[in-house]
MDAnalysis code that builds the backbone (N, CA, C; Angstrom):
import MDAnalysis as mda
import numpy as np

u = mda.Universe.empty(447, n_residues=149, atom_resindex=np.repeat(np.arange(149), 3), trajectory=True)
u.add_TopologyAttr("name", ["N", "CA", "C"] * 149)
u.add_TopologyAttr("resid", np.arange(1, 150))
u.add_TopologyAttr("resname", ["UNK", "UNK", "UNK", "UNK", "UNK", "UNK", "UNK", "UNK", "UNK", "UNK", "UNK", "UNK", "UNK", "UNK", "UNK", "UNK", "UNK", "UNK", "UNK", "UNK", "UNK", "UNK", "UNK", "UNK", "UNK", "UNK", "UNK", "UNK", "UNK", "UNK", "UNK", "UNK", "UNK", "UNK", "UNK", "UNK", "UNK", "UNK", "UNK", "UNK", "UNK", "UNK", "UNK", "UNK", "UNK", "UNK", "UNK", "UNK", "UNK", "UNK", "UNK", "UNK", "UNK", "UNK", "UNK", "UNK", "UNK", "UNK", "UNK", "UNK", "UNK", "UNK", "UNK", "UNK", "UNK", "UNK", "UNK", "UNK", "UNK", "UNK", "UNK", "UNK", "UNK", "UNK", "UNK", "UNK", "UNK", "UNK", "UNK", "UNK", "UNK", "UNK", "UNK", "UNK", "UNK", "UNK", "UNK", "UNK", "UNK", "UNK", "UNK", "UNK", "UNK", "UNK", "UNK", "UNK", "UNK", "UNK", "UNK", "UNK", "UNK", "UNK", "UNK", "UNK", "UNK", "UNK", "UNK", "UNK", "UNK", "UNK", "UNK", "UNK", "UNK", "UNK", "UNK", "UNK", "UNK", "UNK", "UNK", "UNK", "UNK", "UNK", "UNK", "UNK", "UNK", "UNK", "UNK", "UNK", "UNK", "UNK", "UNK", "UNK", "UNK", "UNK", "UNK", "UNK", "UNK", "UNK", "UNK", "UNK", "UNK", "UNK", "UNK", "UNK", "UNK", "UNK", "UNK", "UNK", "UNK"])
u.atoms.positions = np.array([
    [52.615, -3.438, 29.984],
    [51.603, -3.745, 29.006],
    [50.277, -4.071, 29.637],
    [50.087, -4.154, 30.912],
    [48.783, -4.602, 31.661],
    [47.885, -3.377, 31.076],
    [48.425, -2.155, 30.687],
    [47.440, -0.791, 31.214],
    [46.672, -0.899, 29.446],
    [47.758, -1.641, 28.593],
    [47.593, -1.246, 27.024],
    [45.754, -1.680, 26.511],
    [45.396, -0.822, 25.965],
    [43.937, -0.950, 24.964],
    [44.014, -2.124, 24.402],
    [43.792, -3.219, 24.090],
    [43.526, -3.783, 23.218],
    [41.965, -3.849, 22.404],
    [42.677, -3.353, 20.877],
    [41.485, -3.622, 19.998],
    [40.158, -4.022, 20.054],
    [39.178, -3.790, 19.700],
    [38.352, -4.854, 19.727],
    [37.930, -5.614, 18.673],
    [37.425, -6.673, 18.664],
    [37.579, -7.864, 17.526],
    [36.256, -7.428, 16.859],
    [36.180, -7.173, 15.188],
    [35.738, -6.559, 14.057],
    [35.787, -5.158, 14.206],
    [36.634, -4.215, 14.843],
    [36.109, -3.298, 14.404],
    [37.648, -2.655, 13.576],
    [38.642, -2.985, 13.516],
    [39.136, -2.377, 12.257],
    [38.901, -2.225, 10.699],
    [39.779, -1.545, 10.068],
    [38.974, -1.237, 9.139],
    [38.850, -2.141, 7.977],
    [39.538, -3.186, 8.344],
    [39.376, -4.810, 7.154],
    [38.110, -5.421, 6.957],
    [37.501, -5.216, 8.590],
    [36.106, -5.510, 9.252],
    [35.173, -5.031, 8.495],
    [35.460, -4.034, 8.865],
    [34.195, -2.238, 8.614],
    [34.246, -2.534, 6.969],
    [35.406, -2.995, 6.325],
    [34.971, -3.007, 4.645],
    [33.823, -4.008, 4.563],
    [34.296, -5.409, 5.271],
    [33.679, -7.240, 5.340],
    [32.086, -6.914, 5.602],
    [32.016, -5.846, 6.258],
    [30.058, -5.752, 7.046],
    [29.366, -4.858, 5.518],
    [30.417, -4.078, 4.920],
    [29.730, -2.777, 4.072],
    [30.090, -3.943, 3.022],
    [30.365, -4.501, 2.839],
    [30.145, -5.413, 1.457],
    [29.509, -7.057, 1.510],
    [28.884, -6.878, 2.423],
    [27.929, -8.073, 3.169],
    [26.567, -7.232, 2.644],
    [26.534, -6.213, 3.128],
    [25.346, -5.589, 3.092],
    [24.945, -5.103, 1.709],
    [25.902, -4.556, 1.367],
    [25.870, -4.747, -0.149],
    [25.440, -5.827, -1.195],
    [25.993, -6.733, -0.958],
    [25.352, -7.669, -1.824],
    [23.646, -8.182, -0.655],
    [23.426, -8.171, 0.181],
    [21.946, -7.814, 0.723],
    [21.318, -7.321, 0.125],
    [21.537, -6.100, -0.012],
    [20.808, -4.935, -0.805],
    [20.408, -5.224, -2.244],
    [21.498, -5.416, -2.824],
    [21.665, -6.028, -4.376],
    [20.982, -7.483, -4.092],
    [20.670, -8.020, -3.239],
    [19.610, -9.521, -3.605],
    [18.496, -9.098, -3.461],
    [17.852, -8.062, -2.890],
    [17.146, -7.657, -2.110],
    [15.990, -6.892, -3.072],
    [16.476, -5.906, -3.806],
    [16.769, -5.132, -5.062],
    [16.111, -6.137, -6.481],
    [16.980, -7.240, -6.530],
    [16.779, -7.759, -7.526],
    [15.970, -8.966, -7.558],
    [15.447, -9.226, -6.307],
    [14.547, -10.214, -6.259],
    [13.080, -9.603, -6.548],
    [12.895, -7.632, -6.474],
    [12.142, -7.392, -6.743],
    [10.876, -7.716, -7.963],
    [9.919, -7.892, -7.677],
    [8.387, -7.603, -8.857],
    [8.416, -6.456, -9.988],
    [8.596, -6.645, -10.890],
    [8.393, -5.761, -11.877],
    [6.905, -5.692, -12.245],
    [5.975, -4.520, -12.377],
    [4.483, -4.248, -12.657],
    [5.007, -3.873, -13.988],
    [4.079, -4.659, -15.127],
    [4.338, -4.778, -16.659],
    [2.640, -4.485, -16.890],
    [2.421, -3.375, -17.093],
    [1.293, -2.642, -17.678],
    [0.914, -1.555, -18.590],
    [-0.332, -1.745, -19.407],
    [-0.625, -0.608, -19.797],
    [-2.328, -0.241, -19.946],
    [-2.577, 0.590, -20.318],
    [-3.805, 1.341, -20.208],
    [-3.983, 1.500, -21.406],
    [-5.162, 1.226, -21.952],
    [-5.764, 1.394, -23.192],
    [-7.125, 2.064, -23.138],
    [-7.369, 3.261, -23.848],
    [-8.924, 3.807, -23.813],
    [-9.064, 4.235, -25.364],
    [-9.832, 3.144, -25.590],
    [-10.171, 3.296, -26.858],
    [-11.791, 3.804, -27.187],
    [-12.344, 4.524, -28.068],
    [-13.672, 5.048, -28.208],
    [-13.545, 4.619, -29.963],
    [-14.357, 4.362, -29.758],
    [-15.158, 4.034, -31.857],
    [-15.118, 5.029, -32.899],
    [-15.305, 4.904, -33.714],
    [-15.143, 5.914, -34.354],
    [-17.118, 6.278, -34.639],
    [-16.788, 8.244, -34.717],
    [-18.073, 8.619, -34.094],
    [-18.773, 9.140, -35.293],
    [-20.003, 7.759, -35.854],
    [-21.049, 7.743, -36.726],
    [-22.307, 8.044, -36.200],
    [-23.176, 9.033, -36.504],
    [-24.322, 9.903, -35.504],
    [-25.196, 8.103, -35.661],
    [-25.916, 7.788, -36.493],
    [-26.499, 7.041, -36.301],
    [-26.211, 5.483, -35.761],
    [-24.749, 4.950, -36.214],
    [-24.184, 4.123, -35.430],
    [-22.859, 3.664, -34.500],
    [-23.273, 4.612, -33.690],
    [-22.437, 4.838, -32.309],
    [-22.694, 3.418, -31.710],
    [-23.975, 3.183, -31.515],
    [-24.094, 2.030, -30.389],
    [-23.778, 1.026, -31.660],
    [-23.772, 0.213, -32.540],
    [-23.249, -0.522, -33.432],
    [-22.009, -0.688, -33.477],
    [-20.726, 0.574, -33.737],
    [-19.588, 1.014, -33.708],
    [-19.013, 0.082, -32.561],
    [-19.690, 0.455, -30.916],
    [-19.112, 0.159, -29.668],
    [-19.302, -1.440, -29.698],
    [-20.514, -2.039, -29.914],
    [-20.527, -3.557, -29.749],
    [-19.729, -4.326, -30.947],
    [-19.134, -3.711, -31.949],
    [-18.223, -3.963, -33.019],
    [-16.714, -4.027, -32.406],
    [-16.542, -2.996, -31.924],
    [-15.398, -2.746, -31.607],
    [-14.828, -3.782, -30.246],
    [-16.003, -3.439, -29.308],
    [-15.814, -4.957, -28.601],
    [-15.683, -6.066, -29.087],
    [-16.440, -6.636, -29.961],
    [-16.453, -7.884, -30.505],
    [-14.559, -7.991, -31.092],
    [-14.411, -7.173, -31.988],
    [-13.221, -6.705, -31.971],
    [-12.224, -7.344, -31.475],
    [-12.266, -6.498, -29.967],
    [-11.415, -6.514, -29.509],
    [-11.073, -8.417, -28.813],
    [-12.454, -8.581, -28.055],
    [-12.499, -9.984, -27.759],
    [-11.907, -10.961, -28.861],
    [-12.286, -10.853, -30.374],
    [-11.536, -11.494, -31.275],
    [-9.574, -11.506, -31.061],
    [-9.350, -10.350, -30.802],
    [-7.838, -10.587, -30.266],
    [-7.647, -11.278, -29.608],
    [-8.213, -11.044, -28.611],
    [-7.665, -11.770, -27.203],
    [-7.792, -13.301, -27.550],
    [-9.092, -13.426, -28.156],
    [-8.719, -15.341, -28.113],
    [-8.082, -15.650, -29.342],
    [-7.880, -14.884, -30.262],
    [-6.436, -15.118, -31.430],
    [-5.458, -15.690, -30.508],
    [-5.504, -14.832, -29.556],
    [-3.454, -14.861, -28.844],
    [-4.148, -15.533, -27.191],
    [-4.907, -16.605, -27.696],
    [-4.619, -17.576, -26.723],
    [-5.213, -17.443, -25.161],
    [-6.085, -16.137, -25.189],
    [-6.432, -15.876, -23.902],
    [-7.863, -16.145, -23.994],
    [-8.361, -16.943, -22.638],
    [-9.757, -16.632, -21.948],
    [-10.220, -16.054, -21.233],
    [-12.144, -16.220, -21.225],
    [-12.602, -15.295, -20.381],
    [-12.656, -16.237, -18.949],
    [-12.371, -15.418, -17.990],
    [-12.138, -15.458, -16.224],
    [-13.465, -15.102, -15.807],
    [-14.515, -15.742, -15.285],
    [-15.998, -15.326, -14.858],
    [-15.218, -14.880, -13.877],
    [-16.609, -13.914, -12.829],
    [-16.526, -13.714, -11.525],
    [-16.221, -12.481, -10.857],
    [-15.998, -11.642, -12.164],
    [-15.224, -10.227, -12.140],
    [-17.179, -9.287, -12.548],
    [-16.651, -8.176, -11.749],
    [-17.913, -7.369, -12.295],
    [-17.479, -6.714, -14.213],
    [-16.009, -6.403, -14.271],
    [-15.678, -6.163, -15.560],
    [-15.911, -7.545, -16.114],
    [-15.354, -7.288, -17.872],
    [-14.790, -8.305, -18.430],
    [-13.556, -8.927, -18.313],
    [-12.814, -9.849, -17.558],
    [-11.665, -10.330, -17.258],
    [-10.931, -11.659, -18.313],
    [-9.956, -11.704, -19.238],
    [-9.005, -12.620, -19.755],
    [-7.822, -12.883, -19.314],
    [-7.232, -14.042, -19.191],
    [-6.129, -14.695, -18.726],
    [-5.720, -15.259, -19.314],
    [-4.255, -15.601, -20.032],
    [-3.530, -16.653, -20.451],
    [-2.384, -16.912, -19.322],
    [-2.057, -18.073, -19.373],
    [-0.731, -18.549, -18.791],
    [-0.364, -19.712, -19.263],
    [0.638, -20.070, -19.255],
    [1.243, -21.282, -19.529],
    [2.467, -21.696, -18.931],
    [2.059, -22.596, -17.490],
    [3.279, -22.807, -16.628],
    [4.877, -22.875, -17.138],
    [4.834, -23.450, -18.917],
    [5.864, -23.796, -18.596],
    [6.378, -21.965, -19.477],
    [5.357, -21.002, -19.710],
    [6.429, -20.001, -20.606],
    [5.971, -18.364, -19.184],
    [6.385, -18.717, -17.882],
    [5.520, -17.655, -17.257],
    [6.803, -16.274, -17.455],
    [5.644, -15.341, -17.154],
    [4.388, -14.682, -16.389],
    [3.493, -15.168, -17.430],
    [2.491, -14.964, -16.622],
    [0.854, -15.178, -17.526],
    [0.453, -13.699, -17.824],
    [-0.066, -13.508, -18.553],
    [-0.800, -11.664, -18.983],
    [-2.087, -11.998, -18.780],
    [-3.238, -10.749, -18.453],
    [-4.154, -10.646, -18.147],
    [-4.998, -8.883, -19.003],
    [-5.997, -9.486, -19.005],
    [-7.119, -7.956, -19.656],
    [-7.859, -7.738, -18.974],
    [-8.489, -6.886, -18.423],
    [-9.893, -6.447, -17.848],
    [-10.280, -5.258, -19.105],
    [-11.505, -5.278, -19.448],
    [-12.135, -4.944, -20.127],
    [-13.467, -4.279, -19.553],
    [-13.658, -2.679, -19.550],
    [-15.099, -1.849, -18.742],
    [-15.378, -0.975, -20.327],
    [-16.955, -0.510, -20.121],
    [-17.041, 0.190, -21.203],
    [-17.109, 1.721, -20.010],
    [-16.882, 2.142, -20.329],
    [-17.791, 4.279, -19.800],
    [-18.096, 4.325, -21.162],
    [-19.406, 4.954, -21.052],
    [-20.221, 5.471, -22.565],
    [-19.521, 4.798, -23.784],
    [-19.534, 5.553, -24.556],
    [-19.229, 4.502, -25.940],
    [-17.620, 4.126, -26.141],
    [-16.743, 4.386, -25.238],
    [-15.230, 4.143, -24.779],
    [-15.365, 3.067, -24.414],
    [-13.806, 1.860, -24.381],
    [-13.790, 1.170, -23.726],
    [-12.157, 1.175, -23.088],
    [-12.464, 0.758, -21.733],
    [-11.124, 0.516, -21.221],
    [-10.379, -0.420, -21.068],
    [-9.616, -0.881, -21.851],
    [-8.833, -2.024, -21.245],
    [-7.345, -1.779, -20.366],
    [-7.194, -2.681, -20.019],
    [-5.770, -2.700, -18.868],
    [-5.132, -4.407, -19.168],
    [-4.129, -3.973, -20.088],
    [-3.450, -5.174, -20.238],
    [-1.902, -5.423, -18.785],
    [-1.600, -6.184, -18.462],
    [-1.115, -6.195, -17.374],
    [-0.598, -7.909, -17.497],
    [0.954, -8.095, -17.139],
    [1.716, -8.806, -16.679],
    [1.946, -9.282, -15.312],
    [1.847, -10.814, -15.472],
    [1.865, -11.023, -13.901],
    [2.863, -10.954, -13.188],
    [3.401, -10.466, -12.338],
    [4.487, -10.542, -11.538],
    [5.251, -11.682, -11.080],
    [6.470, -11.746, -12.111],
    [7.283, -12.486, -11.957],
    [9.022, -12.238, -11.651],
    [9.245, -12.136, -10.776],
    [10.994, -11.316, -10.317],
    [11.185, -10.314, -11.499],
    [12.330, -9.603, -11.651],
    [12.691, -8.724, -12.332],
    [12.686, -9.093, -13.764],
    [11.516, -9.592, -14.512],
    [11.906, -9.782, -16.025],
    [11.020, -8.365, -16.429],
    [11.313, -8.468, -18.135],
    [10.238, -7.277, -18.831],
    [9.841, -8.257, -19.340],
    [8.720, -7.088, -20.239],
    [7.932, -7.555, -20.961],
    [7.839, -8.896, -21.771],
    [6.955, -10.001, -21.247],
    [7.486, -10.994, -22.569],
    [7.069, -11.503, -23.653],
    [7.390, -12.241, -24.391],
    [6.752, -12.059, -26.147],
    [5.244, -11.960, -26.074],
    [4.433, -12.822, -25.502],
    [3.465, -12.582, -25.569],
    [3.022, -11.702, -24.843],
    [2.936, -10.913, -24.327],
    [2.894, -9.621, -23.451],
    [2.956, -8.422, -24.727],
    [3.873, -8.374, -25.596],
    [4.523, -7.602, -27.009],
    [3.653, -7.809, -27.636],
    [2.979, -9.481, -27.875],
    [2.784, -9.346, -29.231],
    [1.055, -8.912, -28.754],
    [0.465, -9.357, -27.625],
    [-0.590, -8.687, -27.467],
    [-0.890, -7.180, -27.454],
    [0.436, -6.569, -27.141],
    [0.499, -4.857, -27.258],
    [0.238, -4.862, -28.239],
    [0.774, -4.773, -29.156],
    [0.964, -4.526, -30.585],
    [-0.506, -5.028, -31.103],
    [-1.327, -6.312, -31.011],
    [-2.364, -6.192, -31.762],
    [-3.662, -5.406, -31.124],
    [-3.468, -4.752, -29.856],
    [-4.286, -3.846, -29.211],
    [-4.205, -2.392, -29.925],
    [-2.921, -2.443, -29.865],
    [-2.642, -0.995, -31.044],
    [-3.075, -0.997, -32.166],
    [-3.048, -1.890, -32.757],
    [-3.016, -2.539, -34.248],
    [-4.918, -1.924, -34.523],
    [-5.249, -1.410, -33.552],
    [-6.681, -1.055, -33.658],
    [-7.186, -0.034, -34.030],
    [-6.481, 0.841, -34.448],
    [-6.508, 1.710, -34.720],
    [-6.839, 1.753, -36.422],
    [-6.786, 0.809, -37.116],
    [-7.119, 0.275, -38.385],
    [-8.488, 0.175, -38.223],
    [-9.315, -0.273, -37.359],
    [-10.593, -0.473, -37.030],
    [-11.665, 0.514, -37.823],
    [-11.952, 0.356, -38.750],
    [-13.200, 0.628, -39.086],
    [-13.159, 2.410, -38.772],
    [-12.227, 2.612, -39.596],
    [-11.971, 4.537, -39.640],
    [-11.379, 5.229, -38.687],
    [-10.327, 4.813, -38.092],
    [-9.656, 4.624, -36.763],
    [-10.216, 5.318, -36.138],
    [-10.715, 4.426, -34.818],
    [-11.077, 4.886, -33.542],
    [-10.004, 5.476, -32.363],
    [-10.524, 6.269, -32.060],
    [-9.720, 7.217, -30.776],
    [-9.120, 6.501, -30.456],
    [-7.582, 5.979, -29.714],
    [-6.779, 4.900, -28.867],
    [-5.817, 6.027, -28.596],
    [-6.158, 5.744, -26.643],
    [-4.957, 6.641, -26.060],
    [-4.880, 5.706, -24.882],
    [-3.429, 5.820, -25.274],
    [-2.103, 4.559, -24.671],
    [-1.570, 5.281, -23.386],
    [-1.663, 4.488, -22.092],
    [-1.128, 5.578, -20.861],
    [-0.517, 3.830, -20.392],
    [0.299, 4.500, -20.374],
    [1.660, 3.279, -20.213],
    [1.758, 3.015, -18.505],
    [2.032, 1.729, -18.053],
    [2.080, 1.536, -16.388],
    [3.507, 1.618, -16.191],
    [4.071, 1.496, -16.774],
    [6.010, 0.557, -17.076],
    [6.318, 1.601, -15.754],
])
């Protein structure tokens, strides 16, 4: 028995399962500790009256700013856009708006803050929904929805 192989310690195949299901659940923490990006894109334009276009656009802004502080959000100085934030430590993620005009369009980007793997949350919804909800606006204005999800 001096000449005999002996094994070496982890490598049978009880082992080889113990490392592939170590790593496995690695992977799977790894995976699920991930950031979910909760966004969407809004380009909305006014509805197009020859003589009040520029009226239409500062309406529609006003508008829109009326949402945002309905549902609890402020304005964030310091941004070259228009920037809103809500949060509330104890219900997070916080949601956020940036707000640009191009010509008589405006863009907003509603966006969820990154918080581990959750979706969308109520207030995140219910601000979708009254961004959409704009389309009632004063002879519905153009709104095209390009989703981040």
């Amino acid at each position: 028995m001096l000449g005999a192989r002996m094994p070496k310690v982890g490598s049978g195949p009880v082992c080889r399962g113990r490392r592939r299901l170590r790593a496995l659940i690695v992977v799977a923490a790894v995976v699920s500790a991930c950031d979910t990006m909760i966004a969407d894109r809004f380009v909305i334009a006014p509805p197009h009256v020859a003589d009040a276009a520029a009226q239409s656009t500062v309406a529609l802004r006003q508008t829109v700013r009326d949402i945002l502080i309905a549902h609890g959000l402020s304005r964030v100085d310091g941004y070259s856009d228009e920037h809103w934030a809500w949060r509330d430590p104890q219900k997070l993620p916080g949601v956020r708006v940036s707000m640009s005009q191009d010509g008589p369009a405006l863009h907003l980007y509603l966006s969820q803050d990154l918080f581990g793997p959750v979706g969308p949350t109520e207030k995140y919804r219910q601000l979708r929904s009254a961004l959409l909800d704009l389309e009632r606006f004063s002879g519905p204005p153009t709104l095209r929805l390009e989703e981040q999800r």
